[in-house]
C-alpha positions in Angstrom: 139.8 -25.8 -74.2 143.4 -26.2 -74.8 142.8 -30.2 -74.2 140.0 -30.1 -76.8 142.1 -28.4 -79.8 145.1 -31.0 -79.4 142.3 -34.0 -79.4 141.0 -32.2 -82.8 144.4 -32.0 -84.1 145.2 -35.5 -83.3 142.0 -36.8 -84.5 142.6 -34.6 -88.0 146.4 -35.9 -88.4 145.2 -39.8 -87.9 142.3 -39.2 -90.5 145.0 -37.5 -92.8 147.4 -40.3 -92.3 144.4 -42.6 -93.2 143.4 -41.2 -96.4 147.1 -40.6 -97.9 147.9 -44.5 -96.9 144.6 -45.5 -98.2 145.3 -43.2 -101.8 149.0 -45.2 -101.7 147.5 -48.6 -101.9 145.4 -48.0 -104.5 147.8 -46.0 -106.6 149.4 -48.9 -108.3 151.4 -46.5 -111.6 153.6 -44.2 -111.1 153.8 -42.5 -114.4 157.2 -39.8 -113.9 157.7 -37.4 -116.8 154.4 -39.1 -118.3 156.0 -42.0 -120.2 153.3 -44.7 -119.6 150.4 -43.2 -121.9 147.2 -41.9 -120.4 144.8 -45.1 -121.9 147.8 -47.9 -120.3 147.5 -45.8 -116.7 143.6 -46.4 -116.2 143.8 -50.0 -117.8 146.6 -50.6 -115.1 144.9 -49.1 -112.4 141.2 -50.5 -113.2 142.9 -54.4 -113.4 145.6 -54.4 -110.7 142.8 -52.9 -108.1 140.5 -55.9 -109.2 143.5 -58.4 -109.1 144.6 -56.6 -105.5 140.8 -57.4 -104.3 140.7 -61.2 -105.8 145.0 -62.1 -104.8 145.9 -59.8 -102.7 149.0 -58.9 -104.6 149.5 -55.8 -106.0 150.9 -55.5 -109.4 152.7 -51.8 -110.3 154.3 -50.2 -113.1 156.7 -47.9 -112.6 158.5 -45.6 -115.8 160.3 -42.9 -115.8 162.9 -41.1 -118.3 166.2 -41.5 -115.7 167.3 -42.2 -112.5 169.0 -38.9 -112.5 172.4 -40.2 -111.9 171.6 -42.8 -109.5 172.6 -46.5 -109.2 170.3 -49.0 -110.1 170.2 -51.0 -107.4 169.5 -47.9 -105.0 167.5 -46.8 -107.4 165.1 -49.5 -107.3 165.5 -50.0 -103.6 164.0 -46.8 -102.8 161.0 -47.5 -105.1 160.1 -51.0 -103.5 160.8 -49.9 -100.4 157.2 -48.5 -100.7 155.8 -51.3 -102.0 153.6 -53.9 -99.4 154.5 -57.1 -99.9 152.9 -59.5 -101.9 154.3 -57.4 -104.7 154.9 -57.8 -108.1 156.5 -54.3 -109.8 157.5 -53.9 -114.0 159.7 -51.0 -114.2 161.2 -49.0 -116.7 163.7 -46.3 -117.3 163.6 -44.8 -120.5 166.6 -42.8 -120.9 169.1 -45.7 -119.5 167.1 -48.1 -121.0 166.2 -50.2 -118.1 163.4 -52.7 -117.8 163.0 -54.9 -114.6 160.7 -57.0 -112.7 160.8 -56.8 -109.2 158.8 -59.1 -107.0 158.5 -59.4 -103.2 158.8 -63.1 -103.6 160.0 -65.4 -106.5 157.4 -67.5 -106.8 154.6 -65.2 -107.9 155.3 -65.1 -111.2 158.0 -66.2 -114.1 159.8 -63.5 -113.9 162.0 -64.8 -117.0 159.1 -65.8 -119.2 157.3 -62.6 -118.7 160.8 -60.8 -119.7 162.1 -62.9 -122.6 158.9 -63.8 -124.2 156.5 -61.0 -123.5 158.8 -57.6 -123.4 161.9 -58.3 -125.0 160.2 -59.3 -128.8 158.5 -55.6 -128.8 161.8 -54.0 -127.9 162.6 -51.1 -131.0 166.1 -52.0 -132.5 166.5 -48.2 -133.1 166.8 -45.7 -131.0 164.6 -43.4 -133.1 162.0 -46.2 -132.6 161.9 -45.5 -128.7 158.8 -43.4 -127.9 156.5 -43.8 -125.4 153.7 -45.4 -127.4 156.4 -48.2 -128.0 157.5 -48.5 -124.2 154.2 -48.3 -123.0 153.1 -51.3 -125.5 156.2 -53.6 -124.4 155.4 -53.0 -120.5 152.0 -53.2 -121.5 152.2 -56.6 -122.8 154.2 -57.8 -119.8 151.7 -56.5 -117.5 148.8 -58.3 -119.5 150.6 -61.4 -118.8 151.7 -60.8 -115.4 148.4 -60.5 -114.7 147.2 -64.2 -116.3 150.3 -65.9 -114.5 149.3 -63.9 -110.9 145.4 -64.5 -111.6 146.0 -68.6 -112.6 148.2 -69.0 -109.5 144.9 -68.0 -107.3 142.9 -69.3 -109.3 141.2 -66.2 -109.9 139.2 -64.6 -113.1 140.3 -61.0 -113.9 137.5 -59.6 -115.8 139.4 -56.6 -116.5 142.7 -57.9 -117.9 142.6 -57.9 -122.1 142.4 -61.3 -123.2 144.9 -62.5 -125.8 146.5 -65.9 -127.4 148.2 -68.0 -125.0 151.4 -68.1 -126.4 151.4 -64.3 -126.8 154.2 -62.3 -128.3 156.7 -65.5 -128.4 154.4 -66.6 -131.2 154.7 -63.5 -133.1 158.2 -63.9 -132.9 158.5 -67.1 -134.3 156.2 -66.6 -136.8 158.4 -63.7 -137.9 161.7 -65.8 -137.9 159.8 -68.6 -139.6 158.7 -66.1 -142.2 162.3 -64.5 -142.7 163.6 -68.2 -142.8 161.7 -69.8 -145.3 161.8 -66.7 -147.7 165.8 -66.9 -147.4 165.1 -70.6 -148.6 162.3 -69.7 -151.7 165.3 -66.7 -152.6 168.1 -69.6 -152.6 166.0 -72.5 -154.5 164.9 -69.5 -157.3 168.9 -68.6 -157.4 169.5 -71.9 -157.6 167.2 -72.8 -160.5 168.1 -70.1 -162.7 171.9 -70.6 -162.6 171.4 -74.1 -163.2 169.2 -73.0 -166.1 171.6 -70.8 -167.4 174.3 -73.3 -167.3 172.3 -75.3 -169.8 
């Protein structure tokens, strides 16, 4: 009898260990003090789980408000150290103002491209402009084209990813500067004109 209930228990703890593994890899946000917004978690988890089953690399986003004293480095550590490798992971602190991209190997993705030309563009220049909607849109848009460079690299189609210009947020950028650029120039040939009008 007493044979029986320790084969029960055994059997009960593998199954538990089975399930909480199982719910691990396919958790794939981790969404402390609710910073990433509710419609950004199930987008994340809906397209990573599809690009998990087409690559095999799982794609995470990871925000937070601190790291509660901590170092970065360790900080980080102890996330990834959770993570199975192929990873790729975008994470965020909010209060420290921390964005990184970890992967488990450098040639998954451009880690710099994604960073300079996807995130950084959206970044608030204010602090009052730092709210959650903003942070989830900037790791949002990193994640979108994470996604593309992870996907092309397999030569894989993610149905679920949201489809967007190729050049992405770079181009908005430029367009902007181009913008601020040439109305500096229309402002300094009007100045222009009229002095030399009035000097007449």
């Amino acid at each position: 009898m007493i044979i029986y209930f320790k084969k029960i228990l055994l059997f009960c703890g593998i199954l538990f260990h089975f399930c909480y593994a199982n719910t691990l890899e396919n958790n794939f946000v981790f969404n402390d003090d609710l910073v990433f917004v509710e419609k950004s978690v199930d987008f994340v988890e809906k397209t990573s789980k599809e690009l998990f089953t087409k690559t095999g690399v799982s794609l995470y986003v990871y925000m937070t408000d601190s790291m509660s004293g901590a170092h970065y480095n360790e900080f980080k550590n102890k996330i990834i150290s959770n993570f199975k490798a192929p990873y790729v992971a975008i994470i965020l602190v909010k209060n420290d103002k921390k964005i990184d991209i970890a992967t488990s190997s450098d040639d998954l993705i451009d880690k710099k491209k994604v960073y300079w030309e996807y995130m950084v563009p959206l970044l608030p220049s204010k602090d009052s402009e730092i709210t959650n909607q903003v942070l989830s849109a900037v790791v949002l848009n990193g994640y979108i084209e994470s996604v593309d460079l992870i996907a092309d690299k397999f030569k894989v189609k993610i149905e679920h990813n949201i489809p967007k210009d190729e050049k992405g947020a770079k181009a908005v950028a430029q367009l902007i500067l181009y913008i601020m650029l040439f109305s500096m120039l229309g402002l300094f040939f009007v100045f222009y004109f009229y002095k030399r009008k009035g000097s007449k």
